[in-house]
C-alpha positions in Angstrom: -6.1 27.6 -8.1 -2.6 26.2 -7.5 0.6 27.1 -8.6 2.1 24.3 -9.4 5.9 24.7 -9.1 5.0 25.9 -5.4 2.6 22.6 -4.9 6.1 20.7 -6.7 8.4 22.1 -4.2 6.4 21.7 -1.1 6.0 18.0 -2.4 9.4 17.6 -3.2 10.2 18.9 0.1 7.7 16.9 1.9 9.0 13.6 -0.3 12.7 14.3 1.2 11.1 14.4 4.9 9.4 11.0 4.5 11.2 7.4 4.9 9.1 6.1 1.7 10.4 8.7 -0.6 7.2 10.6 -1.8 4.1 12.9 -1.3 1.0 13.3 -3.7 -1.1 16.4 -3.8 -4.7 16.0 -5.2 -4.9 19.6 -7.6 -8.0 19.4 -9.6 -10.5 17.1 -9.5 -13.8 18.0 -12.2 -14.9 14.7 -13.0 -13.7 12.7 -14.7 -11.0 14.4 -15.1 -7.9 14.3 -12.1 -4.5 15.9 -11.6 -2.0 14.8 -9.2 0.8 16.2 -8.4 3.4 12.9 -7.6 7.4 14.2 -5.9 9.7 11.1 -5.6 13.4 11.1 -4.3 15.3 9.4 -6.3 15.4 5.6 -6.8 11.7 5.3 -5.6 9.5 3.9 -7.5 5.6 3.8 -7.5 5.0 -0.4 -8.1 3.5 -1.6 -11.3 -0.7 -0.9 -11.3 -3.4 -0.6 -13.6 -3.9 2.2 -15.9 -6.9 4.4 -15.8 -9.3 4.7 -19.0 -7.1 7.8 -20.2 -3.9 9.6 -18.5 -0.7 11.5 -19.0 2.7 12.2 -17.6 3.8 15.8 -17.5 7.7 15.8 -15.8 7.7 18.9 -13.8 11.6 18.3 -12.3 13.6 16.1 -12.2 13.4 12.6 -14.4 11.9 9.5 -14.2 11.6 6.0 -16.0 7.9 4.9 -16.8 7.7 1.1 -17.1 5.4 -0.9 -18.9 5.6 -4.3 -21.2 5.2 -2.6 -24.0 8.6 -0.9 -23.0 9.7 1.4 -20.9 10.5 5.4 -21.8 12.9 8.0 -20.0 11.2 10.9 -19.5 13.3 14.0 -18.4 11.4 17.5 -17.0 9.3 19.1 -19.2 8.2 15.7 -21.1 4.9 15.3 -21.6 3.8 11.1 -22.1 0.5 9.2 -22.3 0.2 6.3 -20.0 0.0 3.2 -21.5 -3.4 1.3 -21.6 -1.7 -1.6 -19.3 0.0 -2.2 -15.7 3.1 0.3 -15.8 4.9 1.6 -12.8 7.1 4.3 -12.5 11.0 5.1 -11.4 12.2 8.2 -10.1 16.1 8.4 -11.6 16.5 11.7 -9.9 14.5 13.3 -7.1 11.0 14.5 -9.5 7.7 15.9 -9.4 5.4 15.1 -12.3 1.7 16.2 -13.0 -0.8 12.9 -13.6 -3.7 13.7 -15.6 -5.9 10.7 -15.5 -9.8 10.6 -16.6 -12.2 8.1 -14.7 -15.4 5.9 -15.7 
């Protein structure tokens, strides 16, 4: 089992370290459920993509912006959000780790 605010430090860490800003960790996968853990320096952005069937947003440091037609939300640590059912993307506003929950077909 991980402990997550080590896994979100050694990402953060690793994110700082790379020239594109971010590091992913694949934590649990029991399909079809999935959790990533996602660290971004700030001002990167993961581009706009499609939304899996069901997923979350849990801010673990830091903030970020989660954009999406329907409109976009500011989500600061500790904010948990469910990802909308349509292309979104997502800003980091600060350097931030977040948790993805997403479940699969």
């Amino acid at each position: 089992m991980d402990d997550l605010n080590v896994t979100a430090e050694e990402h953060l860490t690793a994110a700082r370290a790379f020239a594109h800003g971010r590091s992913a960790h694949l934590v649990l996968q029991e399909p079809p459920l999935r959790q990533t853990v996602i660290a971004l320096t700030e001002g990167t952005a993961l581009d706009e993509h499609n939304a899996p069937p069901a997923a979350s947003l849990l801010v673990l440091r830091g903030s970020v912006r989660l954009t999406a037609a329907s409109g976009d939300a500011e989500l600061p640590a500790g904010t948990l959000h469910p990802i909308p059912q349509e292309r979104h993307g997502l800003l980091a506003l600060s350097d931030a780790v977040v948790l993805l929950t997403a479940a699969n077909d």
